[in-house]
VOFITI-258091 format. One record per residue (C-alpha): y negated, z negated, x negated. Coordinates in Angstrom, 1 decimal, padded with zeros to 4 digits. Layout:
REM VOFITI-258091
<node><py>Y</py><pz>Z</pz><px>X</px></node>
...
***
This chain:
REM VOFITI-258091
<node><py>000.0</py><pz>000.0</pz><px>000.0</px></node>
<node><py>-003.8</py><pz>000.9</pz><px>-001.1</px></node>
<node><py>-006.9</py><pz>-000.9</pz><px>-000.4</px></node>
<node><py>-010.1</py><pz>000.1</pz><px>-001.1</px></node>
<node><py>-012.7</py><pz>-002.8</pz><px>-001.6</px></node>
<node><py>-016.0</py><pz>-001.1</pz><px>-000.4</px></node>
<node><py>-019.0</py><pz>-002.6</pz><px>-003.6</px></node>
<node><py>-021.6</py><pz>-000.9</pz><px>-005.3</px></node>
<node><py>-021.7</py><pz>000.5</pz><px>-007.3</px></node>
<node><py>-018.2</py><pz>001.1</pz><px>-007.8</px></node>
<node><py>-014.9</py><pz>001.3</pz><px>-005.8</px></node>
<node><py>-012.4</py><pz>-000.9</pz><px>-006.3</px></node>
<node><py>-008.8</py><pz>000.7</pz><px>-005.4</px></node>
<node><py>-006.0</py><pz>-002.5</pz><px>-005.6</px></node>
<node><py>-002.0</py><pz>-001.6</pz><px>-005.1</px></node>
<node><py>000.6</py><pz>-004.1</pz><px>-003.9</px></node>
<node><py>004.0</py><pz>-003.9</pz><px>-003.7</px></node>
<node><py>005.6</py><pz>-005.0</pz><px>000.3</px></node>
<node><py>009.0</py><pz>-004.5</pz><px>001.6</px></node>
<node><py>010.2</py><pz>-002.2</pz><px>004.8</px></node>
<node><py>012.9</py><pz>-001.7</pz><px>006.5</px></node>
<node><py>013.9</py><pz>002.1</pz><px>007.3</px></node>
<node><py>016.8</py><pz>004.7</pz><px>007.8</px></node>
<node><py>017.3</py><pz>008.2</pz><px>006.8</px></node>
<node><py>018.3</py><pz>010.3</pz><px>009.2</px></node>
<node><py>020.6</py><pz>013.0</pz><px>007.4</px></node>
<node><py>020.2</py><pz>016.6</pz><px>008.1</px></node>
<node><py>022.0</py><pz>018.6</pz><px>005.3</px></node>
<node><py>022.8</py><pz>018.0</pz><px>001.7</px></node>
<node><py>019.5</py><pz>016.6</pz><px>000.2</px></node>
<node><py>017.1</py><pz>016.7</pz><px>003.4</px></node>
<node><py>017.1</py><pz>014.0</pz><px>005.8</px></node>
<node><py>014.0</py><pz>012.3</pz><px>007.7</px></node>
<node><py>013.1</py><pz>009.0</pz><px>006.7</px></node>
<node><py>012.3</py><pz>006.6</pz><px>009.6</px></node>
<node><py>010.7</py><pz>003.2</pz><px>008.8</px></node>
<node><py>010.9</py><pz>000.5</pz><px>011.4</px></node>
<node><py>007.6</py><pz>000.0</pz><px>013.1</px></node>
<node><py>007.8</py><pz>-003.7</pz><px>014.2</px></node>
<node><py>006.3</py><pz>-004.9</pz><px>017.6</px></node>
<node><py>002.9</py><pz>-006.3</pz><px>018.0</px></node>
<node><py>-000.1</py><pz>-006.1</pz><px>019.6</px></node>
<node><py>-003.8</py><pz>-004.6</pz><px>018.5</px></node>
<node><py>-007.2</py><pz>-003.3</pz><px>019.4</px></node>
<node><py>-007.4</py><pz>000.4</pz><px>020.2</px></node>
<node><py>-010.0</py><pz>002.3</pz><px>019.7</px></node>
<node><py>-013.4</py><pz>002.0</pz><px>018.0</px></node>
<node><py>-016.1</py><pz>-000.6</pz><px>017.8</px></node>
<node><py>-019.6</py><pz>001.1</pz><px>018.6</px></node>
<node><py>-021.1</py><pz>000.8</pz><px>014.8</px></node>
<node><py>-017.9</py><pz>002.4</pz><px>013.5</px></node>
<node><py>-019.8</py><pz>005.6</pz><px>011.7</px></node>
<node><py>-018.9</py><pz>009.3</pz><px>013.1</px></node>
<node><py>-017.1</py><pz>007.2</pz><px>016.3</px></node>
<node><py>-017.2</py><pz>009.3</pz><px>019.7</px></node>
<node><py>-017.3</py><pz>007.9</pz><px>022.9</px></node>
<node><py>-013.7</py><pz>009.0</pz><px>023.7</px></node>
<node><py>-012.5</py><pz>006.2</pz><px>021.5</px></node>
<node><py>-013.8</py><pz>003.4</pz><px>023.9</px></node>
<node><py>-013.7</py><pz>001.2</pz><px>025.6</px></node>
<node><py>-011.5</py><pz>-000.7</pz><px>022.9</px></node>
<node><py>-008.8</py><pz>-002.3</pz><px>024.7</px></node>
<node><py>-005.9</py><pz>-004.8</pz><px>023.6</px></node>
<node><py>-002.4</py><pz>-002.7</pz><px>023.5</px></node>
<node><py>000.9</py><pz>-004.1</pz><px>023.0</px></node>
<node><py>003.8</py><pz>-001.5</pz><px>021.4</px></node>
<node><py>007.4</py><pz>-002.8</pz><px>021.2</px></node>
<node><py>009.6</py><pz>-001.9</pz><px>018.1</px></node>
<node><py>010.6</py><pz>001.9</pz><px>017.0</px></node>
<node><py>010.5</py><pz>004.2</pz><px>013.9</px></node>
<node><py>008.5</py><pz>006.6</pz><px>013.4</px></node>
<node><py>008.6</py><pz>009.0</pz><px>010.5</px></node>
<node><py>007.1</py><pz>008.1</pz><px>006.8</px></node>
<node><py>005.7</py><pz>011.6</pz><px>006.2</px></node>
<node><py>005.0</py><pz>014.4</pz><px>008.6</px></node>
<node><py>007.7</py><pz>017.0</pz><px>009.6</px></node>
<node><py>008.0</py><pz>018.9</pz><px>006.4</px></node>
<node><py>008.5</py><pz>022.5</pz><px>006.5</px></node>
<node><py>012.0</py><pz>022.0</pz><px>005.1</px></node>
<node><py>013.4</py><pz>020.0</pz><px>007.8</px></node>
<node><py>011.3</py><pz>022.1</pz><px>010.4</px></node>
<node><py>013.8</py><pz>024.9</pz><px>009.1</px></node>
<node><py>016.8</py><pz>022.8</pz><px>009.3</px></node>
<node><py>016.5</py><pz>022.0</pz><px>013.0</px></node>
<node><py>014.7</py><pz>025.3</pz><px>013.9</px></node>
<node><py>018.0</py><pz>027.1</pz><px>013.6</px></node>
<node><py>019.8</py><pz>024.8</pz><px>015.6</px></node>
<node><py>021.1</py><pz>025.5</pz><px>019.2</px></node>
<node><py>017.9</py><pz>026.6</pz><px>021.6</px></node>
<node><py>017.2</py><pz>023.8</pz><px>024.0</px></node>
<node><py>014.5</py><pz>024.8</pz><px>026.3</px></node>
<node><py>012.4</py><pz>027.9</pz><px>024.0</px></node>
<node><py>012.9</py><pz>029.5</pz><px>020.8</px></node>
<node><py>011.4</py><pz>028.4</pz><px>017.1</px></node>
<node><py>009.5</py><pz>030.5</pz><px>014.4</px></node>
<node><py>011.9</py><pz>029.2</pz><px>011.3</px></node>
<node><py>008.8</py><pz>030.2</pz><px>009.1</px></node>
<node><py>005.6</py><pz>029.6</pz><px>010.9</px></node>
<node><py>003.3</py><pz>027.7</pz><px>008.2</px></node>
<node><py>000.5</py><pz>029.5</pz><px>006.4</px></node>
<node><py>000.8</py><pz>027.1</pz><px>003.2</px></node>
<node><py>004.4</py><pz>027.5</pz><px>001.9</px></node>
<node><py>006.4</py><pz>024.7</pz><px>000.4</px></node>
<node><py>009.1</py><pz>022.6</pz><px>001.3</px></node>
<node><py>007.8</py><pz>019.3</pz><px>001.0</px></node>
<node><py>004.3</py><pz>020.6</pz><px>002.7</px></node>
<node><py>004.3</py><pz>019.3</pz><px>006.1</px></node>
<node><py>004.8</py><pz>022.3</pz><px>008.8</px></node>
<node><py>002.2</py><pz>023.9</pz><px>010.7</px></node>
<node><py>001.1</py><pz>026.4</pz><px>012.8</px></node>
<node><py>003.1</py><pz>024.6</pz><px>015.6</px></node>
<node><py>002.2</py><pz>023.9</pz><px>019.1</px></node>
<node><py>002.9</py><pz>020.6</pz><px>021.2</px></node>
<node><py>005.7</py><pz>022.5</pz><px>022.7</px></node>
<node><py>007.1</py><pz>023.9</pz><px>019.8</px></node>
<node><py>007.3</py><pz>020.2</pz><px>018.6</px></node>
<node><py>008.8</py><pz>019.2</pz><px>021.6</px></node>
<node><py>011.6</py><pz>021.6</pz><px>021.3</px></node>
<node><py>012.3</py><pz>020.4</pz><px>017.6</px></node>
<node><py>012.5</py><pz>016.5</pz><px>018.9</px></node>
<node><py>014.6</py><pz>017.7</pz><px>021.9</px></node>
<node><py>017.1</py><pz>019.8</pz><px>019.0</px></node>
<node><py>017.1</py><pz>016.6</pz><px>016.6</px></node>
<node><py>018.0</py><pz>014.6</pz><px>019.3</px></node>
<node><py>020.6</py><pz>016.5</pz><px>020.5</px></node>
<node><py>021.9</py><pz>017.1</pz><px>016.7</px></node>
<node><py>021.7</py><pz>013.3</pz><px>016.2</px></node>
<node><py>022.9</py><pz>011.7</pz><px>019.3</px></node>
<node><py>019.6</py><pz>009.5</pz><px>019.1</px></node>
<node><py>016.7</py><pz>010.0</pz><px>020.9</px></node>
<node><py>013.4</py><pz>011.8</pz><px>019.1</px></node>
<node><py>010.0</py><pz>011.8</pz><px>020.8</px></node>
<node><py>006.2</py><pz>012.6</pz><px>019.5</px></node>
<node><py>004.8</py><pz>009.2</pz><px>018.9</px></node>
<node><py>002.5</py><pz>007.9</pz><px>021.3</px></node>
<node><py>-001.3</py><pz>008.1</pz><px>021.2</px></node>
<node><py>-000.9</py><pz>004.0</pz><px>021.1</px></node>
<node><py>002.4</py><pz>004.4</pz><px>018.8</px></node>
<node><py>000.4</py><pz>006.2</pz><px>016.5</px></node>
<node><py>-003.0</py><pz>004.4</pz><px>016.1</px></node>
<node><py>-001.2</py><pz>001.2</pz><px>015.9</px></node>
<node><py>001.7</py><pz>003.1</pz><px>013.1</px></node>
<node><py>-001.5</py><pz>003.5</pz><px>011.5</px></node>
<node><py>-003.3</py><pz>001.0</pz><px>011.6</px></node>
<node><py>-000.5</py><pz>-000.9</pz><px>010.5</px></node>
<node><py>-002.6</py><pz>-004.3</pz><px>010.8</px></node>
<node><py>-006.0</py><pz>-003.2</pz><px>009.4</px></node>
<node><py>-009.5</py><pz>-003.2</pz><px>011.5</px></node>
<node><py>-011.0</py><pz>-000.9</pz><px>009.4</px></node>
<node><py>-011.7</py><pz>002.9</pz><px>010.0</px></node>
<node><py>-008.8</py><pz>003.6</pz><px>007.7</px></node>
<node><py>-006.0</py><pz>001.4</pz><px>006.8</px></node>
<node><py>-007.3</py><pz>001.9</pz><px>003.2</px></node>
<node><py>-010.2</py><pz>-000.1</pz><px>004.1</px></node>
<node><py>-013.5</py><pz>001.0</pz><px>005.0</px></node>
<node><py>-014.0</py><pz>003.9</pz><px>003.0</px></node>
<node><py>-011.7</py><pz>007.4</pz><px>001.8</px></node>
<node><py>-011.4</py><pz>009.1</pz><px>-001.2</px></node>
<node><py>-010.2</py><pz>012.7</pz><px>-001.6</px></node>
<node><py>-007.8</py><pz>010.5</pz><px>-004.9</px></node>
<node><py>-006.1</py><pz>009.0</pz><px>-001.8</px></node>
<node><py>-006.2</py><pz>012.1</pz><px>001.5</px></node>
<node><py>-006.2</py><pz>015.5</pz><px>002.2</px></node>
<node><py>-009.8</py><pz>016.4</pz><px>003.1</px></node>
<node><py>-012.8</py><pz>017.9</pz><px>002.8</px></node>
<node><py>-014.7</py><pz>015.8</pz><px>000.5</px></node>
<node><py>-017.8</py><pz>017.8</pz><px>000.0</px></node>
<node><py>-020.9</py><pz>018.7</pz><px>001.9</px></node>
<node><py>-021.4</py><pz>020.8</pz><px>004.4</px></node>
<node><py>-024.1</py><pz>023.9</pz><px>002.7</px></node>
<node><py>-026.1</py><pz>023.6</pz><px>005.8</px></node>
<node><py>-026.1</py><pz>020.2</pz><px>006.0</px></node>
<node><py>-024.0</py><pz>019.5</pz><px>009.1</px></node>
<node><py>-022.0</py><pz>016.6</pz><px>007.7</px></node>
<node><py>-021.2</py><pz>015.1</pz><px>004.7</px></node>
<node><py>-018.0</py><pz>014.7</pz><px>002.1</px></node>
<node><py>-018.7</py><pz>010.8</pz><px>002.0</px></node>
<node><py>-017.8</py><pz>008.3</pz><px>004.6</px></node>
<node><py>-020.2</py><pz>005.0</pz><px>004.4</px></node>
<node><py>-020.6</py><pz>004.0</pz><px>001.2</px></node>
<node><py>-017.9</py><pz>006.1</pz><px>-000.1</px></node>
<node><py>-018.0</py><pz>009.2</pz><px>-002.7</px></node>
<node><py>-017.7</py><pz>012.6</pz><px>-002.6</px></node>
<node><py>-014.7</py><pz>014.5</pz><px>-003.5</px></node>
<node><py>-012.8</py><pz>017.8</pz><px>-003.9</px></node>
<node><py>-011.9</py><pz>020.3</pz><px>-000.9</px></node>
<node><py>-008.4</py><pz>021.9</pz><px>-001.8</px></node>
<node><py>-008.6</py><pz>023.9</pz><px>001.1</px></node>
<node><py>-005.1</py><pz>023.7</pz><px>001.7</px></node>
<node><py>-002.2</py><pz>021.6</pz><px>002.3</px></node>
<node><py>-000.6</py><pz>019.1</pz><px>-000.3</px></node>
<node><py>003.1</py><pz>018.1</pz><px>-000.5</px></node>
<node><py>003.6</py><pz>015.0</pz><px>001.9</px></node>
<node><py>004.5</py><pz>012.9</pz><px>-000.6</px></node>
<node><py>001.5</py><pz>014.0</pz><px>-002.9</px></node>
<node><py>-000.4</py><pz>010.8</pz><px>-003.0</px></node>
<node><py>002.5</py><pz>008.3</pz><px>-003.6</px></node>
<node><py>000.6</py><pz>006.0</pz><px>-001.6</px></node>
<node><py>001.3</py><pz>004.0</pz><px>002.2</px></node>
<node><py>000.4</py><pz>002.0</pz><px>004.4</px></node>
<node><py>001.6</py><pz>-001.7</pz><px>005.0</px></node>
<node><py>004.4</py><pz>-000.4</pz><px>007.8</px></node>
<node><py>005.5</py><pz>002.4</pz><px>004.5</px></node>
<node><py>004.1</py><pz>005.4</pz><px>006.3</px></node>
<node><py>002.2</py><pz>008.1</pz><px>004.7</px></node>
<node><py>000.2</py><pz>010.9</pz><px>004.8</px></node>
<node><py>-001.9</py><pz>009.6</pz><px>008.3</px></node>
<node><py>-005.0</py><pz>010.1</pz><px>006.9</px></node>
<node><py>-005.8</py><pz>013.9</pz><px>007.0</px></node>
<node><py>-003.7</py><pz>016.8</pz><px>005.7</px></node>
<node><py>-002.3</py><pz>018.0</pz><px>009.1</px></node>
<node><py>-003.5</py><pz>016.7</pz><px>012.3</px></node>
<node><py>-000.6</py><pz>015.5</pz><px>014.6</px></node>
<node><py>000.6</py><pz>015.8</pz><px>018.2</px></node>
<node><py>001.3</py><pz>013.1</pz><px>020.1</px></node>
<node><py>002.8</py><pz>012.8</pz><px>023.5</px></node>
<node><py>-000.6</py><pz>011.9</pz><px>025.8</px></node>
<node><py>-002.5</py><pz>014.3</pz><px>028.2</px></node>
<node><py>-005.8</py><pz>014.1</pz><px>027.0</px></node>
<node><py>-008.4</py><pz>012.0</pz><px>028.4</px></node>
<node><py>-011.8</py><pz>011.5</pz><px>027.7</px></node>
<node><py>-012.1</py><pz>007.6</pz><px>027.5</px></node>
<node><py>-009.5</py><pz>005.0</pz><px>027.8</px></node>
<node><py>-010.6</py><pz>004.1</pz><px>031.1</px></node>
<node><py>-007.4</py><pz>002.9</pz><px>033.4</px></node>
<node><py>-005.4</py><pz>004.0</pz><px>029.7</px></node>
<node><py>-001.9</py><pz>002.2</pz><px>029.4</px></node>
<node><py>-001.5</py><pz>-001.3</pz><px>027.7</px></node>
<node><py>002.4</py><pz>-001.0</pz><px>027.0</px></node>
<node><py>002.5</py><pz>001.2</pz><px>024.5</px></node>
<node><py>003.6</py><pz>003.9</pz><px>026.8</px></node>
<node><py>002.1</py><pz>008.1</pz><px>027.1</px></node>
<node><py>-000.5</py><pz>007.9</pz><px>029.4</px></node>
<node><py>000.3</py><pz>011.5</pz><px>031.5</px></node>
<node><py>-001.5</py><pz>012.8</pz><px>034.2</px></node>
<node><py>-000.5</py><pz>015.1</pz><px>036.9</px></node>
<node><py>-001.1</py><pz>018.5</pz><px>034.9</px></node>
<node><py>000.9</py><pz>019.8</pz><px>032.5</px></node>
<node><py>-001.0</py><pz>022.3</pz><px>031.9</px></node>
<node><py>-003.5</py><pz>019.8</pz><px>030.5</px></node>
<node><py>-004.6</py><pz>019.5</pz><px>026.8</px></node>
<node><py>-002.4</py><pz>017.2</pz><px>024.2</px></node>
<node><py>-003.7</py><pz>014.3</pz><px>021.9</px></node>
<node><py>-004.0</py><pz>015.1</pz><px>018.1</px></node>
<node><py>-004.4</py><pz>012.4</pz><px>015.8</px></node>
<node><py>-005.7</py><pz>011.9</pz><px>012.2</px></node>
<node><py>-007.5</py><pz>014.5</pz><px>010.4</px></node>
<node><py>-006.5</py><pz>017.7</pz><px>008.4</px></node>
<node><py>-007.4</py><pz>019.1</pz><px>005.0</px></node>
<node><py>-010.0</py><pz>020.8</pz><px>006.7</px></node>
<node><py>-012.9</py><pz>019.1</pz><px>008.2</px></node>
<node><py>-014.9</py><pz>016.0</pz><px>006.7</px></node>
<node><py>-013.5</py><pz>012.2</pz><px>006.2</px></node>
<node><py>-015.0</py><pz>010.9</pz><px>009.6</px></node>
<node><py>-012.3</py><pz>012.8</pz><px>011.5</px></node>
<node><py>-009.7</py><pz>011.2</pz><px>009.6</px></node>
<node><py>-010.2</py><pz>007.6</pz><px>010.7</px></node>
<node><py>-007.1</py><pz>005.6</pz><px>012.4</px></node>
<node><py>-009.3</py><pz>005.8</pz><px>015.8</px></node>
<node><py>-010.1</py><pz>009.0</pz><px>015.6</px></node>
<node><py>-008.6</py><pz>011.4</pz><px>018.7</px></node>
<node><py>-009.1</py><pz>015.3</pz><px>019.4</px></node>
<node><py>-007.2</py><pz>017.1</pz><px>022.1</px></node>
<node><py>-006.2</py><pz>020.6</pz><px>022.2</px></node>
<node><py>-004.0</py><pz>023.2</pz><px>024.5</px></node>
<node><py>-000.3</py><pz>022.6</pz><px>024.5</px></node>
<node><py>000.3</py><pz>026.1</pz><px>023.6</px></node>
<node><py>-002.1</py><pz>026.0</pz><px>020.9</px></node>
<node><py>-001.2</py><pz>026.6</pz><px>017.4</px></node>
<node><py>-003.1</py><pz>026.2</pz><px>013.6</px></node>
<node><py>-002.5</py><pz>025.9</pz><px>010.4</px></node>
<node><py>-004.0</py><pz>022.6</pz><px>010.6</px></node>
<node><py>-002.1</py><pz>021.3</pz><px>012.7</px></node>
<node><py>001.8</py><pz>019.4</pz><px>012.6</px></node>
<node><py>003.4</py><pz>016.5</pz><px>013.9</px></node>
<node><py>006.1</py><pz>013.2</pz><px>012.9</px></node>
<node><py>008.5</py><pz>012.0</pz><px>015.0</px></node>
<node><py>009.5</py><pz>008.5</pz><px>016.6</px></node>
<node><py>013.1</py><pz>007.3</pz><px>016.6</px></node>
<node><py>013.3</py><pz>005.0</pz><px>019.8</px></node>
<node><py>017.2</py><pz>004.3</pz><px>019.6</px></node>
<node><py>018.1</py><pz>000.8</pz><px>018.6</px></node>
<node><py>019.7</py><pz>001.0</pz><px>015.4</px></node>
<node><py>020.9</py><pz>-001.9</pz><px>013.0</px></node>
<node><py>019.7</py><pz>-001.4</pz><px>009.4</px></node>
***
């Protein structure tokens, strides 16, 4: 685990050593899917209103209890993508190549919310356990992993730790920095999952930017009336637009916070855009 002690003038970065349980879910010879057990507890969703580059859709904050599950340590990487895309069809076909950065430890992209759907629904048949997208609560609280702060670094980023753009904008629209942080590089592209060695205190990595990720939840535009369970809050359309969480290697730090929630069309697909997957089988490690 990383923290980041926000002083001037300099950054601190400390590193401590936890232990976590987890399983890896095999898929063939060398590939398999580590899950790490994501313990049950309760925490504040959302934003506080002087978090910097917060939107309104991340209010009001609102106490949220999740029970236990695993969810993935990295994003799907295009390697496992592969494995289960040529598995047996369950409801609509897969692209077995459809990411624009190549690599097999780079997470896949280029998929839509039902396109990850299918490869949960293939897993789980394949495994005999149920797979899901994470939550939108599953997620921030994965994330969050017991921090307050706008990333579970600490207050601040660095382009040392995540997969962003850590420079200014030419025309001045937004900046590489977050808070009191400093500027970075902008790789423009994504970065092995396992790039930055680096997690969070649950053992997950990779949350903060790289590839946003899908999660389960119709969109909505505040968490008015939102679930306190832990559960996908749905609405009556499914048609409507999916939750995406946690930032890209595109756009600027402030997008990658743990609160931090975009939404997009089901059917929509980018190359900035992948998912992890939650285990919700009991299973004794």
């Amino acid at each position: 685990m990383a923290t980041i002690q926000n002083q001037q003038p300099n950054l601190r970065l400390q590193r401590r050593r936890q232990s976590v349980q987890f399983f890896v879910e095999p898929l063939i010879e060398d590939i398999g899917i580590e899950m790490m057990l994501i313990p049950a507890g309760t925490f504040l969703m959302g934003s506080p209103e002087d978090e910097v580059d917060r939107s309104p859709s991340e209010s009001p904050q609102h106490e949220v209890s999740v029970p236990t599950f695993f969810m993935g340590k990295y994003p799907i990487t295009q390697a496992q993508w592969r494995f289960v895309a040529q598995l047996p069809q369950v409801n609509r076909e897969l692209n077995l190549d459809p990411s624009r950065f190549k690599g097999d430890k780079r997470p896949v992209e280029q998929v839509s919310w039902y396109d990850a759907v299918e490869f949960c629904d293939r897993l789980s048949a394949y495994t005999k356990r149920e797979y899901r997208l994470p939550t939108e609560a599953e997620w921030e609280y994965a994330c969050r992993a017991g921090t307050t702060t706008p990333f579970h670094f600490g207050e601040t980023i660095t382009t040392d730790l995540a997969n962003y753009d850590g420079t200014d904008d030419p025309d001045g629209k937004w900046s590489g920095s977050y808070g009191r942080g400093p500027k970075g590089e902008y790789r423009k592209e994504t970065t092995p999952v396992d790039h930055f060695g680096i997690a969070n205190a649950f053992g997950l990595c990779d949350l903060h930017g790289n590839v946003f990720e899908w999660c389960l939840d119709h969109w909505h535009g505040s968490y008015e009336g939102a679930p306190t369970d832990g559960s996908a809050w749905i609405s009556g359309d499914e048609n409507a637009s999916r939750v995406r969480r946690g930032g890209s290697w595109g756009p600027y730090p402030g997008y990658c916070r743990s609160a931090s929630r975009f939404n997009d069309s089901p059917d929509f697909r980018y190359y900035s855009i992948g998912f992890r997957v939650v285990c919700v089988a009991p299973r004794t490690l």
